[in-house]
KOLTOR-927727 format. One record per atom (N, C-alpha, C): residue number from 0; residue in one letter; atom name; x, z, y. Coordinates in steps of 0.1 Angstrom, whole numbers, plus 5000, padded with zeros to 4 digits. Example, Ala and Ser with C-alpha at 12.3 -4.5 7.8 and 13.67 -1.06 7.14 Angstrom:
nr	rest	atom	px	pz	py
0	A	N	5132	5078	4943
0	A	CA	5123	5078	4955
0	A	C	5132	5078	4967
1	S	N	5128	5071	4978
1	S	CA	5137	5071	4989
1	S	C	5129	5079	5000
This chain:
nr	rest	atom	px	pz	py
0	X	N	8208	1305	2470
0	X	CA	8212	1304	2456
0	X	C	8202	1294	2449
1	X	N	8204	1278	2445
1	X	CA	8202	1275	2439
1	X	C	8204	1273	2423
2	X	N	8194	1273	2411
2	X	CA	8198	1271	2401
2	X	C	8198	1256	2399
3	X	N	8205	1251	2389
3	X	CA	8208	1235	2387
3	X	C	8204	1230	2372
4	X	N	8193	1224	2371
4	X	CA	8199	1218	2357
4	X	C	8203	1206	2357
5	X	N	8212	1202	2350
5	X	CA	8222	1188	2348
5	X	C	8220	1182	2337
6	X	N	8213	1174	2339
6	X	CA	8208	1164	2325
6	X	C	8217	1154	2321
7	X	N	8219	1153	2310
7	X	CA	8228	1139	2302
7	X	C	8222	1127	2304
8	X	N	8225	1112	2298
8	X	CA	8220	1104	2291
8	X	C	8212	1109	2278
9	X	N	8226	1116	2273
9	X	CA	8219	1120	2259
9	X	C	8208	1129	2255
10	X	N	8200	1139	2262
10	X	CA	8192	1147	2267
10	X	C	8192	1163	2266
11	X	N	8211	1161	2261
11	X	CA	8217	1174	2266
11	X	C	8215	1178	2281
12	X	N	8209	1193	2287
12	X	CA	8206	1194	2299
12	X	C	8219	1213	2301
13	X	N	8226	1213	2311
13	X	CA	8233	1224	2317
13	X	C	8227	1229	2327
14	X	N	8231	1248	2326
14	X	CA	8224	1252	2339
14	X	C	8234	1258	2346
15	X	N	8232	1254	2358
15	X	CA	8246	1263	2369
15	X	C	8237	1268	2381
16	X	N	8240	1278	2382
16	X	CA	8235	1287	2400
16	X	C	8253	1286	2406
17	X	N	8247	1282	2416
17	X	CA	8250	1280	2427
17	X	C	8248	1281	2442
18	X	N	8257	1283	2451
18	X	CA	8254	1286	2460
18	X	C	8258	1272	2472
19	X	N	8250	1262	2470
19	X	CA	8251	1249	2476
19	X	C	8243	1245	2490
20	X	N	8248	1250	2499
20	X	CA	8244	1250	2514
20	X	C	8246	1236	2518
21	X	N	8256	1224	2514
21	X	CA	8252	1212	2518
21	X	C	8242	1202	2513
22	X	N	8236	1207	2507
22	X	CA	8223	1200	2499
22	X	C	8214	1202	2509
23	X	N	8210	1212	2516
23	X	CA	8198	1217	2523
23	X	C	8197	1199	2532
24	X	N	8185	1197	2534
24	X	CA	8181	1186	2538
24	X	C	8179	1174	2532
25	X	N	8190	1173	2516
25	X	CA	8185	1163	2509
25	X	C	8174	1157	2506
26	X	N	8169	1147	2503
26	X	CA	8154	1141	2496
26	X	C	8151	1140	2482
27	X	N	8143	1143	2478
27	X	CA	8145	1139	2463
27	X	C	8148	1125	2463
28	X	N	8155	1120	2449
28	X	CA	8161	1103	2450
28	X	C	8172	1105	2454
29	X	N	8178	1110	2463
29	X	CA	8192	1112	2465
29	X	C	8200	1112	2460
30	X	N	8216	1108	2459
30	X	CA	8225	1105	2453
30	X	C	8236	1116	2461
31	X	N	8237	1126	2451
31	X	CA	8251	1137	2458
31	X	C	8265	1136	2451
32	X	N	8269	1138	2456
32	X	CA	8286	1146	2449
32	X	C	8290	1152	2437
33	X	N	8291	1157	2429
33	X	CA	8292	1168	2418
33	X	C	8304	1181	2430
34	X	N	8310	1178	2436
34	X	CA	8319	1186	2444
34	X	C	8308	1194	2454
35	X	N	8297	1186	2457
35	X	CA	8290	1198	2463
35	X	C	8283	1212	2457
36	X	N	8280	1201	2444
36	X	CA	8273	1215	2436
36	X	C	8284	1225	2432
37	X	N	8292	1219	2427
37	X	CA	8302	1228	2420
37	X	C	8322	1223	2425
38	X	N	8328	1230	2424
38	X	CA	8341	1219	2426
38	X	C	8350	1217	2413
39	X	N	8344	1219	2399
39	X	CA	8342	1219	2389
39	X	C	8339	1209	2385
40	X	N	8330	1201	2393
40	X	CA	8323	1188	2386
40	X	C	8326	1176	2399
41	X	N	8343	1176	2399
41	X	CA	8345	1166	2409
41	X	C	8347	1154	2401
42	X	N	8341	1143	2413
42	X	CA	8342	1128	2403
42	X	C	8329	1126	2398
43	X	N	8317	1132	2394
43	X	CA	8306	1134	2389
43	X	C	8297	1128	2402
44	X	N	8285	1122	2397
44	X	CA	8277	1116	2412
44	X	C	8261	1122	2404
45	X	N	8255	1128	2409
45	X	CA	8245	1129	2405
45	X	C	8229	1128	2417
46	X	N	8221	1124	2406
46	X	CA	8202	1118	2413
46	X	C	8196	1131	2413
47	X	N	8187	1133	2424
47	X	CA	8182	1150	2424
47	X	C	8170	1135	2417
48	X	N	8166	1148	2409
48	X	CA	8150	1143	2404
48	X	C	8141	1150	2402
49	X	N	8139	1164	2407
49	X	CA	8130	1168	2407
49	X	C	8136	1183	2416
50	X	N	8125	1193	2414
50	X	CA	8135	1202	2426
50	X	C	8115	1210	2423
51	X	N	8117	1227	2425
51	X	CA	8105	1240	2425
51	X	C	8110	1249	2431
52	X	N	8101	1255	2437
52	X	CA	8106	1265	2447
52	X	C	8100	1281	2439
53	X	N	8099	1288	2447
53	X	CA	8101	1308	2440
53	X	C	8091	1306	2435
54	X	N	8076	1292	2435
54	X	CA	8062	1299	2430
54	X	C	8058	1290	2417
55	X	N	8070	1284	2421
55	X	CA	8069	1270	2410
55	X	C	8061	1261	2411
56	X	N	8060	1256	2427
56	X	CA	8051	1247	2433
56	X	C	8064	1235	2432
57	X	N	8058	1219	2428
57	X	CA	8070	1209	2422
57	X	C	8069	1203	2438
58	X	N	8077	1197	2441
58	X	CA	8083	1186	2451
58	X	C	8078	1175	2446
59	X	N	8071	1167	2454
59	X	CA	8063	1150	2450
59	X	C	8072	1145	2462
60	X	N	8076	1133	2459
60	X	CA	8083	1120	2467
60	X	C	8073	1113	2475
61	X	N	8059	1118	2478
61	X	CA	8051	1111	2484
61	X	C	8046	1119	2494
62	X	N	8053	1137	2497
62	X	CA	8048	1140	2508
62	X	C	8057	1146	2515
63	X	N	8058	1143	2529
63	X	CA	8067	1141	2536
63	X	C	8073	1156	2543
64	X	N	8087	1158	2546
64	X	CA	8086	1175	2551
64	X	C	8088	1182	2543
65	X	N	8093	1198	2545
65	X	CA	8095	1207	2537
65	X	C	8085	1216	2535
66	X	N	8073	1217	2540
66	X	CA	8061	1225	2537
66	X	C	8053	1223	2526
67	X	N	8043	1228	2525
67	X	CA	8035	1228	2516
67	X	C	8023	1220	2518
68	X	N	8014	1213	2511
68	X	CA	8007	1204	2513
68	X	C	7994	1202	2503
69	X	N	7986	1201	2506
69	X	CA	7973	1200	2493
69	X	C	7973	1191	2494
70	X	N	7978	1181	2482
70	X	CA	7973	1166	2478
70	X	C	7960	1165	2464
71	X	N	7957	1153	2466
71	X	CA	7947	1150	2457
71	X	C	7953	1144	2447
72	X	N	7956	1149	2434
72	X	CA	7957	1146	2419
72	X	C	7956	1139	2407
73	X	N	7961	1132	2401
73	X	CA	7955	1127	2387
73	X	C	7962	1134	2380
74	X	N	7960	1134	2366
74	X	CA	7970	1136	2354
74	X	C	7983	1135	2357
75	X	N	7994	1141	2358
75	X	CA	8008	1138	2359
75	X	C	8016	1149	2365
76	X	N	8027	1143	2372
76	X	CA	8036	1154	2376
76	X	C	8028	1164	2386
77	X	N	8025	1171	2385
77	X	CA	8024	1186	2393
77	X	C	8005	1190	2385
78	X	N	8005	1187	2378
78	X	CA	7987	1187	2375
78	X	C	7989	1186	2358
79	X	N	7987	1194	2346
79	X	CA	7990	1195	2335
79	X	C	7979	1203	2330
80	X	N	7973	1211	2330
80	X	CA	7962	1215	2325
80	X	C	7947	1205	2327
81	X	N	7943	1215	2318
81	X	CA	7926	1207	2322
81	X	C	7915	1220	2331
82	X	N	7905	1211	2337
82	X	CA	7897	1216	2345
82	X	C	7892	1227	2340
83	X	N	7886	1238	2343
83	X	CA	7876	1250	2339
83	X	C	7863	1244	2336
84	X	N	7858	1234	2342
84	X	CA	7846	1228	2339
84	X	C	7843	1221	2328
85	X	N	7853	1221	2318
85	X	CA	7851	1211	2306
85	X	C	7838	1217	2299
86	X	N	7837	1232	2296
86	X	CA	7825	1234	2291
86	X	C	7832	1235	2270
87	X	N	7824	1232	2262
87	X	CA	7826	1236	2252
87	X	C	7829	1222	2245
88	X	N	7834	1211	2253
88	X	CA	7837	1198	2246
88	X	C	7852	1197	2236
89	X	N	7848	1188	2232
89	X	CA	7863	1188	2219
89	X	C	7873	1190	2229
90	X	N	7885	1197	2223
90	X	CA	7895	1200	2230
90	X	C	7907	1192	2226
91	X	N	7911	1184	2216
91	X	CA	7922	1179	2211
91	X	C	7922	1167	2220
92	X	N	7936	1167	2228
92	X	CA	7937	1161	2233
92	X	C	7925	1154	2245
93	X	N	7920	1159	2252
93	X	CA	7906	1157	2261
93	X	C	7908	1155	2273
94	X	N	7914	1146	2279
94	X	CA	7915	1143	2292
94	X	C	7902	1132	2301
95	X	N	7897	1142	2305
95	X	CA	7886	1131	2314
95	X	C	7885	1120	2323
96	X	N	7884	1108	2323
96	X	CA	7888	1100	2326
96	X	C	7883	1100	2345
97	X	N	7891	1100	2351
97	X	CA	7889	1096	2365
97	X	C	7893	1111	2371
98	X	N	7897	1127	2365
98	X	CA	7895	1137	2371
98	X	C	7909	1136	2378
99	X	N	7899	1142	2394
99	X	CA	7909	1147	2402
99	X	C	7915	1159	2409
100	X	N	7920	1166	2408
100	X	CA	7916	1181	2415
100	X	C	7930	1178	2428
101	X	N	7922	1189	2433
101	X	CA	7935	1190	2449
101	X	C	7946	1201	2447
102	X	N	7958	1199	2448
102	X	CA	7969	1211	2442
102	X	C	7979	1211	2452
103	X	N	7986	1222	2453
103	X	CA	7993	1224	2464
103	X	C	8005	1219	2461
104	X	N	8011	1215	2468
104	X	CA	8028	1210	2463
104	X	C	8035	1207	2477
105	X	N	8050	1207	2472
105	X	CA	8057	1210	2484
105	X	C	8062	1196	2487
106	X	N	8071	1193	2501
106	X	CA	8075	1182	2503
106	X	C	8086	1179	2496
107	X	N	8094	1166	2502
107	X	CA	8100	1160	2488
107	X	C	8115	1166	2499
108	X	N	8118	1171	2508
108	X	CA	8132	1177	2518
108	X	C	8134	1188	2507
109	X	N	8151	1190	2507
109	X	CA	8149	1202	2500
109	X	C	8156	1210	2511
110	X	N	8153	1224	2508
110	X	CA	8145	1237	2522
110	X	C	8154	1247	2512
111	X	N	8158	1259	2519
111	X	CA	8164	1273	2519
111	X	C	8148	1276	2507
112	X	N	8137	1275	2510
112	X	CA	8129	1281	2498
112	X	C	8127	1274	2485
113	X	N	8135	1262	2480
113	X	CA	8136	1257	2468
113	X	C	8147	1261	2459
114	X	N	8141	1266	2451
114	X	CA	8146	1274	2437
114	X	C	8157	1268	2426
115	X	N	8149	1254	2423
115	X	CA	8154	1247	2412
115	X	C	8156	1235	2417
116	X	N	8167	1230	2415
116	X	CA	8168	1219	2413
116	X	C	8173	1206	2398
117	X	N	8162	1200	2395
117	X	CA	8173	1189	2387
117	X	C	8177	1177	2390
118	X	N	8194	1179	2382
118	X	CA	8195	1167	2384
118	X	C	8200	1157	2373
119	X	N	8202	1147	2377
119	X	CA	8207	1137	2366
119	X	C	8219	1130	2368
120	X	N	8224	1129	2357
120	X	CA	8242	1121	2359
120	X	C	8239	1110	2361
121	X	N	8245	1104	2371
121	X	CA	8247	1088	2376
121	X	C	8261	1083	2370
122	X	N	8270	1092	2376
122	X	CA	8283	1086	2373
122	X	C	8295	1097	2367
123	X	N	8302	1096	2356
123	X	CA	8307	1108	2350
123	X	C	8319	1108	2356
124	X	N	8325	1123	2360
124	X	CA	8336	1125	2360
124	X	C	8350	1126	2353
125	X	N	8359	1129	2355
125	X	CA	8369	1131	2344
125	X	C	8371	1139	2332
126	X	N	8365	1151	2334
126	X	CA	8358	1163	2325
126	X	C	8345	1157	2315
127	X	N	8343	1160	2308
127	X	CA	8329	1161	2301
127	X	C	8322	1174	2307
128	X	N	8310	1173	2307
128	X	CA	8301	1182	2311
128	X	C	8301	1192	2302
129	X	N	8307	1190	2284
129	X	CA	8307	1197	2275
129	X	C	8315	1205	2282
130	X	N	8330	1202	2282
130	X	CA	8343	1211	2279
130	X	C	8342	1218	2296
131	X	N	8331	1220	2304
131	X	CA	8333	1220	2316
131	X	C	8323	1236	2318
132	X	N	8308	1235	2308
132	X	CA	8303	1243	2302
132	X	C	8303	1247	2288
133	X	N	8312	1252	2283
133	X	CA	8318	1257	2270
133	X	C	8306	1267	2263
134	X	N	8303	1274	2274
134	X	CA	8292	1288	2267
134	X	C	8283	1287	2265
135	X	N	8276	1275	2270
135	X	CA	8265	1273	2271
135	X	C	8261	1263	2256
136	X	N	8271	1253	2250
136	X	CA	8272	1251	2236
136	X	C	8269	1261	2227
137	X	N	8278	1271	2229
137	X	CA	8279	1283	2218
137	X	C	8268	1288	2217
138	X	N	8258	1290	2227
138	X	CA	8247	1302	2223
138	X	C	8242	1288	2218
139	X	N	8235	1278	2216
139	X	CA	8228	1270	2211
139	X	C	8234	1273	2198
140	X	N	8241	1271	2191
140	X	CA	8246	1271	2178
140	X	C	8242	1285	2173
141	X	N	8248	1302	2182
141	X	CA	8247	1313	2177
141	X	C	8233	1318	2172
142	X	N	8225	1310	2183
142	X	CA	8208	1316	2184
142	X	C	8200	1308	2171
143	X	N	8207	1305	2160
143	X	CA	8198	1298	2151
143	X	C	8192	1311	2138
144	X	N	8183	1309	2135
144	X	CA	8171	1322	2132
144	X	C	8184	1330	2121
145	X	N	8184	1339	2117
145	X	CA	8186	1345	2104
145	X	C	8180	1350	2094
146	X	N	8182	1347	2083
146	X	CA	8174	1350	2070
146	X	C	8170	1363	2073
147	X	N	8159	1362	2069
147	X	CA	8152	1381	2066
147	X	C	8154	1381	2048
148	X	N	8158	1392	2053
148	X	CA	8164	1401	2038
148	X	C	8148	1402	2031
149	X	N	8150	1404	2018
149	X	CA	8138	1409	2008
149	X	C	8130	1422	2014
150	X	N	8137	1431	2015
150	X	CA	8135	1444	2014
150	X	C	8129	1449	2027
151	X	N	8133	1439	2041
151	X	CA	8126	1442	2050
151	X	C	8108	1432	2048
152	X	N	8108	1420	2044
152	X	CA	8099	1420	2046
152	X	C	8083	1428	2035
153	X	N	8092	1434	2024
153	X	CA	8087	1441	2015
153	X	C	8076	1452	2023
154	X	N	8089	1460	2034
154	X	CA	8081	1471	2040
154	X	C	8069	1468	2048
């Protein structure tokens, strides 16, 4: 069972689980079907661009295989925090210039133990991705805050 998110142009993103057994072996960069993910989204061509497995270890395009792998790091995709070593230095915004740490990450194949995958529209199908996910519109609209009454925040 993979979950999917489907990203727009516009930076509207959809999520679909799925149970997509012809993916297994793809590369990230790849160019799929929308009929594999779903047969819902036929005519649709979509770019895997990224892809995490159950521990939330990311897929890098530079290591090869479906295993696991310690690579050496800068700032960027799979490395987002800062070191334990900083010590008591200003914190806003503090990136140390040249730091590297070594982090585990998986290969760029995607494998029966990859969780997530995203992707991105290449080419649209006949459907809109709106009218295709309907419910997923609605809670964005439903979930906007509601006023708190006087009387509760009184108590």
């Amino acid at each position: 069972m993979f979950k999917f998110n489907i990203s727009e142009k516009s930076g509207k993103t959809f999520h679909l689980e799925s149970e997509a057994e012809q993916i297994i072996g793809k590369n990230l960069k790849d160019k799929i079907e929308g009929k594999i993910v779903s047969p819902d989204l036929e005519g649709y061509e979509f770019e895997i661009n990224g892809m995490s497995d159950k521990a939330g270890l990311t897929a890098i395009e530079s290591v090869e295989g479906i295993g696991l792998k310690r690579i050496l790091l800068t700032y960027g995709k799979a490395m987002h925090r800062r070191s334990r070593r900083e010590g008591k230095k200003k914190r806003s915004n503090f990136t140390p210039n040249g730091l590297r740490l070594r982090k585990t990450v998986r290969g760029k194949i995607v494998s029966p133990e990859i969780v997530q995958i995203n992707l991105k529209v290449i080419k649209e199908g006949k459907k809109k991705l709106v009218d295709i996910f309907p419910e997923q519109n609605k809670a964005k609209e439903s979930s906007s805050p509601q006023p708190v009454s006087a009387e509760v925040a009184v108590q």
